[in-house]
C-alpha positions, 0 to 999 in steps of 0.5 A: 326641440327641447333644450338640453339640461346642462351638466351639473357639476356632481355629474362632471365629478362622475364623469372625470373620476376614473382612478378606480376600478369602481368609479369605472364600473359605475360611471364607463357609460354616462346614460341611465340603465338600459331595460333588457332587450331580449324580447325585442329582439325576439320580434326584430329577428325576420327583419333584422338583416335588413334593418342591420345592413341599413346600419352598416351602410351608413353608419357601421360599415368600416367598424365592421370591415375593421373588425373583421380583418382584425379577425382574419389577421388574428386567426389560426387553423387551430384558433378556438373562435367564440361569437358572443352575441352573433345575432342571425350569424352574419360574421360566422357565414363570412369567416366560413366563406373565406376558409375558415373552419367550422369546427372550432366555431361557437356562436352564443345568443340570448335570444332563441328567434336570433339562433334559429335564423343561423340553423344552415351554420354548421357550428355549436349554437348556445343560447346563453347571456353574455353577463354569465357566458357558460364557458370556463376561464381562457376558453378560446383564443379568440372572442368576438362580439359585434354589435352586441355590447350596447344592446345588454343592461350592465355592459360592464358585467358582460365585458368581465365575462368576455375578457374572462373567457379570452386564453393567455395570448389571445384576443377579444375583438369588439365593435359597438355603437359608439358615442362619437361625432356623427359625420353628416346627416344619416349618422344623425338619422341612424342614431335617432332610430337606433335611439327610438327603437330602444334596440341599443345605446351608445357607449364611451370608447375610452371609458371602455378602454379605460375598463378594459385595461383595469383587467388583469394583463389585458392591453387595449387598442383602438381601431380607426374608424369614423361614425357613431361605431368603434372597433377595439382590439384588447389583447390578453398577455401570457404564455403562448403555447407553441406548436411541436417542432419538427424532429431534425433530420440528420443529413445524410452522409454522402459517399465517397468514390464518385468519379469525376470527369474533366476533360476525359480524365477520371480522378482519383477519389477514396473509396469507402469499402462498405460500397459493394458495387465499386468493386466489381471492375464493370461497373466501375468501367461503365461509371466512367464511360457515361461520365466521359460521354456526358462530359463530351456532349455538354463539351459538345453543345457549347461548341454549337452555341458558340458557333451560332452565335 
C-alpha cells in the first residue's frame, strides 16, 4: 500500500486559514477538483437504488434517519418544500407516505435517467443544476439535499445557491459524505467504493459549518451521528409571517329569568322585557313544574344511592 505524503506546511497554512469568506471558499474541502458526475449517473440510474440502500445499511443510515425527522419535525401543511438533488425520489415517496402533501412538493435533478425514475411521483419535476437553481430568492421554506453535495464540481457555488433559495425563517437540511472517522470495516469498505467509482467525495463538516455560517442570517447546527456521513441543519433568521388569526367571537349575553328551583321553591329573578315567552303565565307556570319535577327526581336518586349502599 503507498505511503502517505506528509502535509506540507503551505498546505497546513491552507488548512487552518479560515478568517475569510475567501479562504473559506477556497479551502472548505481539502481534496483536488472533482470532474462532473452527471453522466455517471445517467448510467448508475437502473442500479441505483440498490447500490444506495447498501450505503445506508452500512454507512449512511442514521444521516438519513436524522435528516428525515429534522424534516418531519421542521414541516408544516403550508411548508413549500424543495428536494435538490433528489436522485430517484427516495426521500419525496417517504414525506408523501407519511402525509405529507405533494402539491407544495419540487424535486430538482441534473440528470434526466434520475428524474424519469420518480415518474409515479405526483409532484413538479425540474432537471436543473444545483450551482445555478432555477428559483428566485426565499422561494421555499424548506431545502433538502441529500446525498447530493459531494457529488458536484464546486460545491461551495452549489451551498450559496441552496441558502439562497431558503425564505427568512426557514431551513435547508443537508446530508453528505462526510470526512469522518470510519466506525469499523465496512465504513472503510464504503468508503474505498465510493472513492474508486468516483460517484462523490467526502467533505469537511466544520469547514462547511464555517461556509454556512459566512452567509448572511444563517445559523448552523450539527446533527449527531456516527460514520463517514453528516446531517446539518442551517436556519435562515427573519420575519416569520404568521397565519390570520382567528376573529373574536363575543360571547353571548345570557338572559335573565331563568327559574331556579331548590328544594321546590322558585326564586325570584329580574326579568328582561324583550323576552316575549315570560310573559305568557302558562309558560312561566310549566318552566317551573318541569324545574320542580327534576329537582324532585335528582332528590329522588340520591336517596336510592344512598340507601343501596
Amino acid at each position: 500500500m503507498p505511503r502517505l505524503r506528509p502535509a506540507t506546511n503551505t498546505c497546513k497554512r491552507l488548512c487552518s486559514c479560515h478568517d475569510t469568506s475567501e479562504s473559506v471558499e477556497i479551502h472548505m474541502f481539502a481534496q483536488k477538483p472533482m470532474r462532473d458526475c452527471v453522466d455517471q449517473y445517467e448510467r448508475l440510474a437502473p442500479r441505483y437504488d440498490r447500490l444506495h440502500h447498501r450505503w445506508l445499511r452500512y454507512a449512511g443510515g442514521e444521516a438519513q434517519a436524522a435528516l428525515e425527522a429534522l424534516v418531519r419535525a421542521l414541516a408544516t401543511p403550508n411548508s413549500k418544500l424543495l428536494d435538490a438533488g433528489c436522485g430517484t425520489g427516495k426521500l419525496a415517496r417517504t414525506l408523501i407516505s407519511e402525509g405529507m402533501s405533494p402539491h407544495l412538493m419540487t424535486l430538482l435533478d441534473p440528470s434526466a435517467a434520475m428524474l424519469a425514475r420518480c415518474a409515479d411521483i405526483p409532484v413538479p419535476k425540474i432537471q436543473g443544476r444545483l450551482e445555478a437553481l432555477p428559483f428566485g430568492d426565499g422561494a421555499f421554506d424548506l431545502v433538502t439535499c441529500v446525498w447530493a453535495l459531494e457529488t458536484v464540481p464546486d460545491p461551495y457555488l452549489a451551498l450559496t445557491e441552496l441558502c439562497r433559495v431558503v425564505r427568512p425563517g426557514g431551513a435547508l437540511c443537508l446530508a453528505f459524505c462526510a470526512d469522518e472517522p470510519a466506525r469499523g470495516l465496512s465504513d472503510c469498505l464504503m468508503r474505498k467504493a465510493l472513492l474508486f467509482r468516483g460517484t462523490g467525495r467526502f467533505l469537511s463538516r466544520s469547514r462547511l459549518m464555517r461556509a454556512i455560517e459566512s452567509f448572511d442570517r444563517f445559523e448552523v447546527r450539527a446533527i449527531p451521528s456516527h460514520g463517514p456521513a453528516s446531517t446539518v441543519l442551517a436556519r435562515r433568521t427573519g420575519a416569520v409571517i404568521e397565519a390570520p388569526s382567528k376573529p373574536k367571537v363575543e360571547p353571548r349575553k345570557q338572559r335573565r329569568g331563568r327559574v331556579g328551583v331548590h328544594h321546590g321553591a322558585v326564586q325570584d329573578h329580574a326579568i328582561e322585557e324583550t323576552d316575549p315567552k315570560w310573559n305568557n303565565s302558562r309558560y312561566r307556570d310549566q318552566t317551573a313544574t318541569n324545574n320542580t319535577i327534576c329537582s324532585a327526581k335528582r332528590k329522588h336518586d340520591r336517596i336510592l344511592y344512598c340507601w343501596n349502599r
